[in-house]
Structures are given as structure tokens and as C-alpha cells.
N, C-alpha and C positions, 0 to 999 in steps of 0.2 A: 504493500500500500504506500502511493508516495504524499508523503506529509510534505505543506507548506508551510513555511514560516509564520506566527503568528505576530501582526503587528502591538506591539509594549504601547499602552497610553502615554499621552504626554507629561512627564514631570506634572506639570502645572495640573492635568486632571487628576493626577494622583495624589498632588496633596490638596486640591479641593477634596476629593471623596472621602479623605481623612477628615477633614475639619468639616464635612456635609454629618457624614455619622457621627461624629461627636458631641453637634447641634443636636439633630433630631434623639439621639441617645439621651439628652439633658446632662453631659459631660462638662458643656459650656455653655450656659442657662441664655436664653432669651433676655437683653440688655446687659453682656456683658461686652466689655471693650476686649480686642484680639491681645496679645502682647506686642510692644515695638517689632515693626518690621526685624529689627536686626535680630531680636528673641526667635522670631518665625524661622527668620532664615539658618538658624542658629541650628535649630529644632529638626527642621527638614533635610539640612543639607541641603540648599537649595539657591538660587543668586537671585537678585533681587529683580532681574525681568520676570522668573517664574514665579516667583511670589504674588506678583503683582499681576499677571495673566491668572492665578489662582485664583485670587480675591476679586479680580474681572466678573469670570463665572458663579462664582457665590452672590458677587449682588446683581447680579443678572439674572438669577434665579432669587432674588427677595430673600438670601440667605443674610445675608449682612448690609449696612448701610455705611459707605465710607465720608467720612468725616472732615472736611479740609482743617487745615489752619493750625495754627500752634500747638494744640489741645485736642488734635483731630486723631481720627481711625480707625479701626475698622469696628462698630457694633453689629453683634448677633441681634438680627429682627427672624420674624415668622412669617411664611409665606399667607396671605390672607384669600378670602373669599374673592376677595376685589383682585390681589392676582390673578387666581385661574383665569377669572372672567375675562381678562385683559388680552391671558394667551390666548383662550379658545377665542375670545371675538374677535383678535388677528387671523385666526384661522376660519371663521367663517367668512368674513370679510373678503378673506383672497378666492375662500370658494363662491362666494357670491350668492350666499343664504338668505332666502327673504325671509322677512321679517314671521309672514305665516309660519314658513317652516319651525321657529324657534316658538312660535304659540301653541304648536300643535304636539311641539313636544311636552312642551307644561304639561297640555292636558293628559297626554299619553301617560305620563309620570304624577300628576297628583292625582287624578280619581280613581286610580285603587286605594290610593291611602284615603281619602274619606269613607270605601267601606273600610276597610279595616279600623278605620276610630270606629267605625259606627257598629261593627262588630264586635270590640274590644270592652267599649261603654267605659273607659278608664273614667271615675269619677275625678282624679288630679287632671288629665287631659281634658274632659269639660268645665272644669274650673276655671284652667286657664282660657281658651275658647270664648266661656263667656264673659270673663274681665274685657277680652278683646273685644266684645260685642259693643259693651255699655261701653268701651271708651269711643268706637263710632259713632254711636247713639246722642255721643254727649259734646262728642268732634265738632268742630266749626266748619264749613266746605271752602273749596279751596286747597295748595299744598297741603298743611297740615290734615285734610280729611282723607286725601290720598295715600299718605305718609301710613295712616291707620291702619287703610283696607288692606294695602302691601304688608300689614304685620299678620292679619291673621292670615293668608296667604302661606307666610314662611313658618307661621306657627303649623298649620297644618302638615308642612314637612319637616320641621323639627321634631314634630311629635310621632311622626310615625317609625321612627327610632333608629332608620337606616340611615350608617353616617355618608355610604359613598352616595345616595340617592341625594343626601343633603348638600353634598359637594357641587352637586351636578345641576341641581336642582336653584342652586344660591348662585349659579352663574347664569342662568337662565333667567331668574329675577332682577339679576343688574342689567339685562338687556332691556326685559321686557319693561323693567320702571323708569329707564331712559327713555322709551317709547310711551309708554303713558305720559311723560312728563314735556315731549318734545313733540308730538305727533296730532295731539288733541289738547284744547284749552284747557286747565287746570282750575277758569275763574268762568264765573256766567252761569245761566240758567241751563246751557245743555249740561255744563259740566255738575251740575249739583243735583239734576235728575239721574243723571250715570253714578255722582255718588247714593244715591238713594235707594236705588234700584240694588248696588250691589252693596248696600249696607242690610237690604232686606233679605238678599239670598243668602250671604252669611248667617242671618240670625234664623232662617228658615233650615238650611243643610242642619243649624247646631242642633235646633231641636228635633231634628229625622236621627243625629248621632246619638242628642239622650236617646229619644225614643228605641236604638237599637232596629232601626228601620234603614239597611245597610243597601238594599235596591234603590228606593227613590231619594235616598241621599247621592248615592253614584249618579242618576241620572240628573239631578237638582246641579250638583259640581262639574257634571259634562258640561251642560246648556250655559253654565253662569260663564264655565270659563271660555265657551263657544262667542256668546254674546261682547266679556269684555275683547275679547279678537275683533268682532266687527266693530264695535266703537274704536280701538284706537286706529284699527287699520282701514278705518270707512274712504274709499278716495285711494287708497295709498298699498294695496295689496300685493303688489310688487318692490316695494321697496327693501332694500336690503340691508345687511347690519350695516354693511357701511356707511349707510345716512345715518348712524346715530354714532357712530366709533370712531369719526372720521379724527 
């Protein structure tokens, strides 16, 4: 059998991967400072271009945030929600995703989990649900009533207790709430019938979830999140992430 050589990473990935696991291990906590480059270099065996193409790729990936000035350097940060969403909306963007297609994924991915609350009947799960309700109820229209509906939204995929579904799920809503917010008025009488309408199917799914009525909740959560699709995207069906990522 004839074996080919395998290509060695380069330095520079190699002592990122080291100081990537060390991070995510909790070896070197979230807001700590690195040590002086010259510590680093010290440590790795390493010269100070690679150190520095190392630490390139760490805050390129939200592992670290480099620091100018007298006082500067490298802190350990956590890659966030608002990341992911960042890469993959570069990645739809280039594939040229309309805005529907990221709607329909919502739905595909949140109305199982409304039965499953609604089969689960977690009494702490409806608790929370309905604090969310009465802070609509009691919400001004406008951004802040916006701001609301988007909570119980991510409440319902918080609570359905899947973290990657959460992952995926939390990037989806930094799209979609750009488009609520950039696509359709936020102020005026259309806007405060759209808030009204979906301050009532919220508080209508919650009581099908007390009730443990996991059909017409599923079917209540299709249609709602069917409808807020046609409100933002009324006029504009084709438009792609890139009008909102630009």
C-alpha cells in the first residue's frame, strides 16, 4: 500500500488549538488577560510572527479580544449567539437565501416544540410563558412591544431544553428580528394591530399548552408563525439576507 505524506498544521494552528482547549476547558476563564507576548513565546517555543498569526485566529473566531495601547492584550471572551448568527448570515448571504426560506425554517423548528410544552404541561414552563404574556398585555406598542413578543418566541425555544436546537434556533431570530424591525413599520396603527393580533395568539397557544391540548396548539403556532411571515414579508418575498446583513 503506498502511503502519502501527511501535511503537519501550521505552528501558528497548533498553538491556537492549544490555547482554543484551554479556553473552552475553563483552564483560562473567560476575562482573563493572555500573558506578555514574550511569556507566550517563551511557552510555545514559538517567534513572535507565529504568535501573532495564532492570536489572529483566536479573535477571528470570538476566542479572544486584542487590546491596543500600553495596558493592552490579549482577553479571553466567549463566542456568543450574535456570533454564529454573523457567520451563518455571511453564509446565506453568498448563497443568496430569501428571507422566506429563513421563516420557514422557524416554523419547521419551533412547532414541535409547542407540542411538546403542550404535552409536557411543565407547570415552571407555564409560569414562565405566562409572566411573558402579562408583560405584553401591559407592553406599550411600538419597539418596546416588539422587543416582548421576540421574548416569548425565544422562551419557547429555551424551554424546550434542546441546546443545539437553541443554537440554531437564536440565529434565526437575529435575522428574523432584523426583518421585523427593518422591513415593516414598528410605529402606526398597522403596526399595533400586528402587535395585537400576535399578543393574542400567544396568550391563546399558552392556554391550549395549560390545557395539554398539544394538536391545536401545533396548528395555532403553524398559522401564527405563517401569518407573522406574511406581515413582514408583505411586498418583499424575494428579498434576501443580504438586505438586512449588508
Amino acid at each position: 500500500m503506498e502511503v502519502t505524506s501527511l501535511r503537519e498544521p501550521k505552528m501558528s494552528d497548533r498553538v491556537a488549538g492549544v490555547l482554543r482547549k484551554m479556553f473552552i476547558r475553563g483552564e483560562i476563564p473567560e476575562g482573563t488577560m493572555l500573558p506578555p507576548e514574550a511569556e507566550l513565546m517563551s511557552r510555545f517555543g514559538v517567534s513572535r510572527p507565529t504568535l501573532r498569526e495564532a492570536l489572529r485566529v483566536l479573535e477571528s473566531q470570538s476566542l479572544i479580544e486584542i487590546q491596543r495601547g500600553v495596558r493592552g492584550g490579549a482577553r479571553v471572551t466567549r463566542p456568543t449567539r450574535q456570533t454564529l448568527a454573523d457567520y451563518a448570515g455571511l453564509i446565506l448571504q453568498y448563497d443568496g437565501i430569501t428571507l422566506r426560506d429563513v421563516y420557514d425554517a422557524r416554523a419547521i423548528l419551533e412547532t414541535p416544540m409547542v407540542r411538546q410544552l403542550a404535552e409536557k404541561r411543565d407547570p415552571a414552563v407555564i409560569a414562565e410563558l405566562e409572566a411573558i404574556v402579562a408583560r405584553e398585555g401591559s407592553q406599550p406598542v411600538g419597539e418596546q412591544g416588539f422587543a416582548t413578543q421576540t421574548e416569548f418566541h425565544a422562551a419557547i425555544v429555551r424551554l424546550s431544553g434542546n441546546h443545539t436546537i437553541q443554537m440554531v434556533c437564536g440565529m434565526l431570530h437575529h435575522i428574523i428580528e432584523k426583518a421585523n424591525r427593518s422591513m415593516q413599520p414598528t410605529e402606526g396603527a398597522r403596526a399595533d394591530r400586528a402587535l395585537r393580533r400576535s399578543a393574542k395568539s400567544h396568550a391563546l397557544v399558552l392556554e391550549m399548552i395549560k390545557a395539554g391540548d398539544a394538536e391545536n396548539a401545533t396548528q395555532l403556532w403553524n398559522r401564527h408563525l405563517k401569518k407573522a411571515e406574511e406581515y413582514v414579508l408583505a411586498g418583499s418575498e424575494m428579498s434576501t439576507v443580504l438586505d438586512l446583513l449588508d
